[in-house]
N, C-alpha and C positions, 0 to 999 in steps of 0.2 A: 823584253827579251834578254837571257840571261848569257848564252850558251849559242854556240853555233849549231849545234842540233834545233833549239828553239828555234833560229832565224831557216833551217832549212825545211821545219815544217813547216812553215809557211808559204813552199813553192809549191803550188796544184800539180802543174806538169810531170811526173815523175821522171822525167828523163832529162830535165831543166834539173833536176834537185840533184841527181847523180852524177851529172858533170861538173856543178858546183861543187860536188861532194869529194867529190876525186881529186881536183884543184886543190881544196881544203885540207883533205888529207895528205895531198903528196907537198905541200908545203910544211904539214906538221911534221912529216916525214924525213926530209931534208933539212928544216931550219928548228929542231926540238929547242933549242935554246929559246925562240922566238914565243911570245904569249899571244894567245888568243885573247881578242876583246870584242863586244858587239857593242859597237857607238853609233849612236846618228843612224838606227837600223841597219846597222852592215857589219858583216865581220868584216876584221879588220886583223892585223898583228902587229906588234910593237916590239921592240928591242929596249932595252931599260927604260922603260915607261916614254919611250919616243915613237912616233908613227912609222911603219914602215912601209904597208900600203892593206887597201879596202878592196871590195867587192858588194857591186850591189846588183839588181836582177830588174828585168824586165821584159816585156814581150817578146820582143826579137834579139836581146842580148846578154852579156854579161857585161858589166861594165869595172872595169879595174883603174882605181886611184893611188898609183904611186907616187903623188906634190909633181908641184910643176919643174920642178928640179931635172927628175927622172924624166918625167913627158920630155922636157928638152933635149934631154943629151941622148933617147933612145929612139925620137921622132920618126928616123928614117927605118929602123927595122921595124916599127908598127905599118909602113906603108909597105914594108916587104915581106909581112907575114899574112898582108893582106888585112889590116884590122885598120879600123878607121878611131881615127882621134881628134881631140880636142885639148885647148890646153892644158887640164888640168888628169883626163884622164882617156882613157880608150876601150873600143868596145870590139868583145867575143860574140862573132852571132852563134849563136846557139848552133848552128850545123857547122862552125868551122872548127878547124882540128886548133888544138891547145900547143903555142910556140912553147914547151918545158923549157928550151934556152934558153929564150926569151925571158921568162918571168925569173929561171936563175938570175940572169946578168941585172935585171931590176932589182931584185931581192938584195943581192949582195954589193950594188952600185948604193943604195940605202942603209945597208948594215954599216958601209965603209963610211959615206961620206958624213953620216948623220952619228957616229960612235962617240965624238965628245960632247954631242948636242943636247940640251938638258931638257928643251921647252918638247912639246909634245908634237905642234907642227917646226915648218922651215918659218 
């Protein structure tokens, strides 16, 4: 997989592909500065060749990897957006509504903390 189009063809569901698709976009949207990569089968986006956070798919969810950094310091607005987590990362079911705040303050708790960070992960 080259391309985030490549990794979305790959969702059967079409309405599982379209809300990842929206996600996708409204991140390109918001952070154009940000690169698209597909690693480890997931897109993903980076900031000067540093991780910023993933996404990967499956039956009942989405699931989003911002390092355990971000898990930490955002833990309690994932239990208040209703999204269940782990340490490393947290899951979208697929019929819940998308916290756009949420993934803002993630997004930019990552651009900020990770901006002199040379290595790819923490």
């Amino acid at each position: 997989m080259q391309t985030f189009n490549d990794f979305l063809c790959t969702i059967e569901d079409k309405g599982q592909k379209l809300k990842l698709k929206e996600i996708l976009d409204w991140i390109k949207h918001k952070y154009p500065n940000l690169k698209e990569k597909v690693g480890w089968n997931q897109p993903m986006f980076t900031d000067h060749d540093t991780f910023i956070i993933a996404f990967s798919v499956s039956k009942k969810h989405i699931a989003v990897a911002p390092e355990k950094a971000a898990m930490d310091k955002f833990i309690n607005d994932f239990k208040t957006a209703g999204y269940e987590a782990s340490s490393m990362l947290f899951r979208i079911k697929w019929e819940d509504e998308i916290d756009y705040n949420l993934l803002l303050r993630i997004i930019d708790f990552n651009i900020e903390n990770k901006k002199h960070y040379l290595k790819f992960w923490r």
